[in-house]
C-alpha positions in Angstrom: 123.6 155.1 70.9 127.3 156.2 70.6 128.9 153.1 69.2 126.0 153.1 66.8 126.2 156.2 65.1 129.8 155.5 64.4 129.0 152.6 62.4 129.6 152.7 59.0 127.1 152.0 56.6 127.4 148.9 54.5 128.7 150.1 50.9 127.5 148.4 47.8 130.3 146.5 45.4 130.1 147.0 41.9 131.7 144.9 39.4 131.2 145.3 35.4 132.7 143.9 32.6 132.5 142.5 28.7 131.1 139.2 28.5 128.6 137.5 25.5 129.2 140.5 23.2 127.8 142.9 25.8 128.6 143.7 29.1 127.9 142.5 32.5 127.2 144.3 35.9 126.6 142.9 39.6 126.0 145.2 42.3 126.4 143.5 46.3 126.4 144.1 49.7 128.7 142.3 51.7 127.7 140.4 54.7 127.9 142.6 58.1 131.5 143.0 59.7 132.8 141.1 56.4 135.7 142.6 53.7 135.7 141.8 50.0 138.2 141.8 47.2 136.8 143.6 44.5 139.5 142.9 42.3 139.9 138.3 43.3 135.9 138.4 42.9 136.2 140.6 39.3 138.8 137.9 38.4 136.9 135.0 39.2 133.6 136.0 37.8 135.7 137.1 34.3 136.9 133.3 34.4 133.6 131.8 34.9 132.3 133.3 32.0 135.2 133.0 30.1 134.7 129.3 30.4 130.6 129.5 29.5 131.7 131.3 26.3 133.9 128.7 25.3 131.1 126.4 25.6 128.5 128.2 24.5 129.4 131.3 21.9 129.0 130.5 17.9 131.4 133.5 17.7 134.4 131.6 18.8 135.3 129.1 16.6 136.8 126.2 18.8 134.4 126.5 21.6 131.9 123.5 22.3 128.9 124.7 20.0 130.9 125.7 17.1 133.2 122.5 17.0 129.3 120.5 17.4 128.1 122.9 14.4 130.7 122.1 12.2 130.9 118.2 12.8 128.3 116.0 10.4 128.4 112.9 12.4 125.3 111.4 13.5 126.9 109.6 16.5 126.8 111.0 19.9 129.0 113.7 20.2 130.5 114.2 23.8 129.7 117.6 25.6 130.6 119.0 29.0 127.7 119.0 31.8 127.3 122.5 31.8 126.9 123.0 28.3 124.1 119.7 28.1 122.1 121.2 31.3 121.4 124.8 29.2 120.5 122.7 25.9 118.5 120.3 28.1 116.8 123.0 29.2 116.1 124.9 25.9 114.3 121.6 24.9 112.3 121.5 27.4 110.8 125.2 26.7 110.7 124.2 22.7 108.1 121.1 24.3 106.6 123.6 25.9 106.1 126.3 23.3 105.2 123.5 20.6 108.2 124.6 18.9 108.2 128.2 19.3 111.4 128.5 21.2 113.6 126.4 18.7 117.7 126.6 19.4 118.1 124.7 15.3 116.6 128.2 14.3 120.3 129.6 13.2 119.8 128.8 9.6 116.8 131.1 9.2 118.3 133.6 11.3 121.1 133.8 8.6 119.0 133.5 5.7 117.1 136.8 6.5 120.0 138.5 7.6 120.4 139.2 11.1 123.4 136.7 11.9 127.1 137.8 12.1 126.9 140.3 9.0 123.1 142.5 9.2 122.4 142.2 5.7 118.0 143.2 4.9 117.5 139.9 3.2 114.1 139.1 1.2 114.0 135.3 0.4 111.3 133.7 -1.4 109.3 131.0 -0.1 111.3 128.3 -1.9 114.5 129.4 -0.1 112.5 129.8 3.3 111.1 126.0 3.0 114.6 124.6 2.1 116.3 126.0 4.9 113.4 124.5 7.2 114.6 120.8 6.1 117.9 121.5 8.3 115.9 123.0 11.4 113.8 121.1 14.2 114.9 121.1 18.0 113.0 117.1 17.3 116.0 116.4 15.0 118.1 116.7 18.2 118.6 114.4 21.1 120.5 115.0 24.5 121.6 112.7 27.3 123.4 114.0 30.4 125.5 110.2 31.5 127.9 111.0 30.1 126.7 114.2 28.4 126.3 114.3 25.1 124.6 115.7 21.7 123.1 113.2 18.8 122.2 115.0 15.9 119.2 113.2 13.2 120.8 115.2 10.3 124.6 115.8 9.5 123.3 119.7 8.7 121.8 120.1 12.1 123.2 123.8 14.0 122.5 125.1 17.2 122.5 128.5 18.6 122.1 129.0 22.5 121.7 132.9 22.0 118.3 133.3 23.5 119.0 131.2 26.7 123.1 131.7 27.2 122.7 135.0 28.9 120.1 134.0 31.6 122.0 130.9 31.8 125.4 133.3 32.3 123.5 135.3 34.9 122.7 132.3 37.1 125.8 131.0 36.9 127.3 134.0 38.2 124.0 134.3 41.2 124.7 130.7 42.4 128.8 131.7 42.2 128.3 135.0 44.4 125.7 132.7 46.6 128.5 129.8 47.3 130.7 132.7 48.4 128.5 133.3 51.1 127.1 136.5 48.8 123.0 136.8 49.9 122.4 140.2 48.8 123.0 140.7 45.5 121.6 142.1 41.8 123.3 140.4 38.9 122.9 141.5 35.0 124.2 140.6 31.6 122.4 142.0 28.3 119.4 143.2 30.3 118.8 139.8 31.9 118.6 140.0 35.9 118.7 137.9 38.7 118.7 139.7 42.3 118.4 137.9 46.0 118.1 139.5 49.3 117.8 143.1 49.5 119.8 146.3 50.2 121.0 147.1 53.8 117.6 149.5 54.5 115.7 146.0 53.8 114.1 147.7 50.2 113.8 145.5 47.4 116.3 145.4 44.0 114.4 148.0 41.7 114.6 147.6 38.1 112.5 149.0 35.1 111.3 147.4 32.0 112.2 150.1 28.8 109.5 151.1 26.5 109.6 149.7 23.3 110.6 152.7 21.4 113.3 153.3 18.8 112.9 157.0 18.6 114.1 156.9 22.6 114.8 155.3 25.6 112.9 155.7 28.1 110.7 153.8 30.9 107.9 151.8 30.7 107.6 150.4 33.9 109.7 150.1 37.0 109.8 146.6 39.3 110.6 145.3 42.8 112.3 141.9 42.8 112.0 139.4 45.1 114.4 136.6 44.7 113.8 136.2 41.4 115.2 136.8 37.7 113.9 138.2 34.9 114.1 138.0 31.4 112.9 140.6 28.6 112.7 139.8 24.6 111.5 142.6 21.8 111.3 143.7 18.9 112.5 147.2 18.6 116.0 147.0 18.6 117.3 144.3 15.8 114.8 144.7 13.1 114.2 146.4 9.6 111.1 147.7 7.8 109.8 147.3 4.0 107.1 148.5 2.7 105.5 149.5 5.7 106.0 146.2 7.5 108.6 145.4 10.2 110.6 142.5 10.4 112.0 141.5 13.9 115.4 139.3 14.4 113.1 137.0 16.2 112.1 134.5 13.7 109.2 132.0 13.8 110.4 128.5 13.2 106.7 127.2 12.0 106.7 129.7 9.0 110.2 130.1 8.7 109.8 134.5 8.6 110.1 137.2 11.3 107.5 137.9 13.3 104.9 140.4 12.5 102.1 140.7 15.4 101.5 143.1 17.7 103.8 142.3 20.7 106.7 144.3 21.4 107.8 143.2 24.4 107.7 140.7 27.2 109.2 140.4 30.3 109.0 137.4 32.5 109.7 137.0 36.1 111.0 133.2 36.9 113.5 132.0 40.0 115.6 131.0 36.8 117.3 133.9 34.8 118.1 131.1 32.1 114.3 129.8 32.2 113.0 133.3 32.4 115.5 134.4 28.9 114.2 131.4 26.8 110.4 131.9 28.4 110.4 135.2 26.8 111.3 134.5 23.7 109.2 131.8 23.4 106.3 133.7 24.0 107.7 136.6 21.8 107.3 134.4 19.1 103.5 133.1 19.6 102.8 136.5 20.2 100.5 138.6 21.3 96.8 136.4 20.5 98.5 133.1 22.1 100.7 135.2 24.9 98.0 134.8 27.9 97.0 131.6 27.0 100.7 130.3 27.5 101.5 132.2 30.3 98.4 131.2 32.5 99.0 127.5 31.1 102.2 127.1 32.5 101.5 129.1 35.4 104.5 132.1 34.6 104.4 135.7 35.7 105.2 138.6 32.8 104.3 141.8 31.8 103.6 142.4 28.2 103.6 146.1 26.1 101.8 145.4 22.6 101.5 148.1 19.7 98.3 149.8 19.0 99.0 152.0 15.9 101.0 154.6 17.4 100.8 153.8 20.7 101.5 150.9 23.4 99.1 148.8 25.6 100.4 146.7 28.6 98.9 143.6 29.9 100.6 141.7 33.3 99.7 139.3 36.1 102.2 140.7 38.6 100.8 141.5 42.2 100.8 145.5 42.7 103.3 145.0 45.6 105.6 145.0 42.9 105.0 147.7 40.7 106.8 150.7 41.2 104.4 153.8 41.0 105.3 156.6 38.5 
C-alpha cells in the first residue's frame, strides 16, 4: 500500500510541430518504468516527414510529385516505394468511388481558383471540358517492382493532397509503434490515428466540429479504438455567388465544385491514409449516394448534411462510441 502510493503516475508526452502546411501533434504514454527523449523522438518524427514532403508536396519544387508533374514523358518514370504505395492506394479508392476520388483532379482545382493563389474563378463550360481532356486517374498506371509512374498523356498532374496527410499520420503511428510506443494519439490537419489507451484504461477522445463558419464549435465527440479517422467538408475553403456555394472539393465527372447537401463526413478506418481519401471520396458523391457507398464497402462514418439553416446527422457507429453531450 506504501510503495504504491508513491508511485508516480505515468505523464503524457506531447510533441507538435509544422508539417504539410499545417501542424502536427502526438500525444503518448510511455511504457511503465520506461524514459523517453522528447527532444531524439521530436527530431526523428520532424525527419520522417521531412522526407514524405519531399516526396509528396506540389509546393516544393524538386520533390518527387513535382519533378513527375513537370516531366511530359510517357515512359515509366521511376519513383521511390513510399511514394508508389500512397498513389497505389489513391487508385484503388478512385476504382472504388467510380472516379469520385480522382488524384489528376489538380487542373480543375486551379481553374476555379482554389490552388496556390485563392482567386473566385467562374469558367464557362468550354473552359471546364478542356481542362477535363488532361484529367483521369485511368490515364495513369503504377507498378511497385521497381516502383514507378507511366503517364497516357504528356499533360497528366497529380496531387496527393487529399490522401498525404492520413498517409503522414500512419507513417508517424507505425514509427512511434516500432519504437515500442502502444499508447498513443497522433494528428496532422485534423486527421487521427490513436492505439491503446491512456494509463486509467479510457479510450483516445476526440470530437468531430460542426460545420459552421460563423463558429467553431462541437458537433459530436468520439472514443477511438485502434483506429484512424479522417474528416472532409465543405465549410472552410469555399466561396458563394449568387446565393450558391462552391466548395474546394471539386467533382471530376462535371468538372465544378460540389453543390449538395453534405457538409461533412468523417470516416473511421484502421488506415488514417484510407480513412483521408475515403472521405473525400464520399464528399464528392455526396449526400444521395453517401449511404449507398458506405454500406457497399462495408466503412464506418458519421455524416452532418444542411437542411436550410440547420444540420442533420446520419452514422453507423455503435453507441459505445459516442460521447454523450
Amino acid at each position: 500500500m506504501l510503495l504504491a502510493s508513491c508511485d508516480k503516475p505515468i505523464e503524457a508526452m506531447k510533441i507538435s510541430g509544422p508539417t504539410m502546411g499545417t501542424t502536427y501533434n502526438i500525444t503518448l504514454y510511455p511504457a511503465e518504468g520506461t524514459s523517453l527523449d522528447s527532444k531524439q523522438m521530436q527530431r526523428q518524427i520532424d525527419a520522417s516527414l521531412k522526407r514524405i514532403n519531399q516526396q509528396m508536396s506540389t509546393w516544393i519544387k524538386d520533390s518527387e510529385i513535382s519533378l513527375f508533374n513537370k516531366s511530359e514523358s510517357t515512359d515509366w518514370y521511376p519513383i521511390s516505394a513510399e511514394f508508389a504505395g500512397v498513389v497505389e492506394a489513391a487508385q484503388s479508392i478512385s476504382k472504388l468511388s467510380n472516379g469520385a476520388f480522382d488524384i489528376t483532379v489538380g487542373p480543375l482545382i486551379n481553374l476555379w481558383g482554389f490552388g496556390k493563389d485563392f482567386t473566385n474563378n467562374n469558367p464557362d463550360d468550354a473552359t471546364i471540358e478542356a481542362a477535363k481532356e488532361n484529367i483521369g486517374y485511368q490515364k495513369l498506371e503504377i507498378r511497385n517492382s521497381p516502383p514507378a509512374l507511366k503517364k497516357q498523356i504528356p499533360q497528366l498532374q497529380i496531387n496527393l493532397s487529399a490522401i498525404a496527410k492520413g498517409y503522414g499520420v500512419d507513417a508517424i503511428a507505425d514509427q512511434l509503434s516500432t519504437m515500442g510506443i502502444d499508447n498513443y494519439l497522433v494528428e496532422i490537419g485534423g486527421e487521427i490515428r490513436a492505439s491503446g489507451s491512456k494509463p486509467n484504461k479510457s479510450l483516445w477522445r476526440i470530437a468531430i466540429e460542426k460545420p459552421s463558419t460563423k463558429e467553431r464549435s462541437i458537433q459530436q465527440g468520439l472514443l477511438l479504438n485502434n483506429t484512424g479517422v479522417a474528416t472532409s467538408g465543405d465549410y472552410r475553403n469555399y466561396f458563394e455567388r449568387e446565393g450558391m456555394r462552391y466548395s474546394h472539393t471539386i467533382d471530376p465527372a462535371t468538372g465544378k465544385p460540389i453543390t449538395h447537401k453534405l457538409a461533412s463526413i468523417s470516416v473511421l478506418h484502421k488506415s488514417a491514409m484510407m480513412a483521408d481519401g475515403l472521405a473525400t471520396a464520399i464528399m464528392v458523391l455526396g449526400d444521395s449516394m453517401a449511404k449507398t457507398f458506405i454500406a457497399d464497402n462495408k466503412l464506418t462514418a458519421y455524416m452532418i448534411s444542411r437542411d436550410k439553416n440547420s444540420f442533420s446527422n446520419w452514422h453507423n457507429l455503435s453507441d459505445e462510441l459516442l460521447i454523450k453531450p
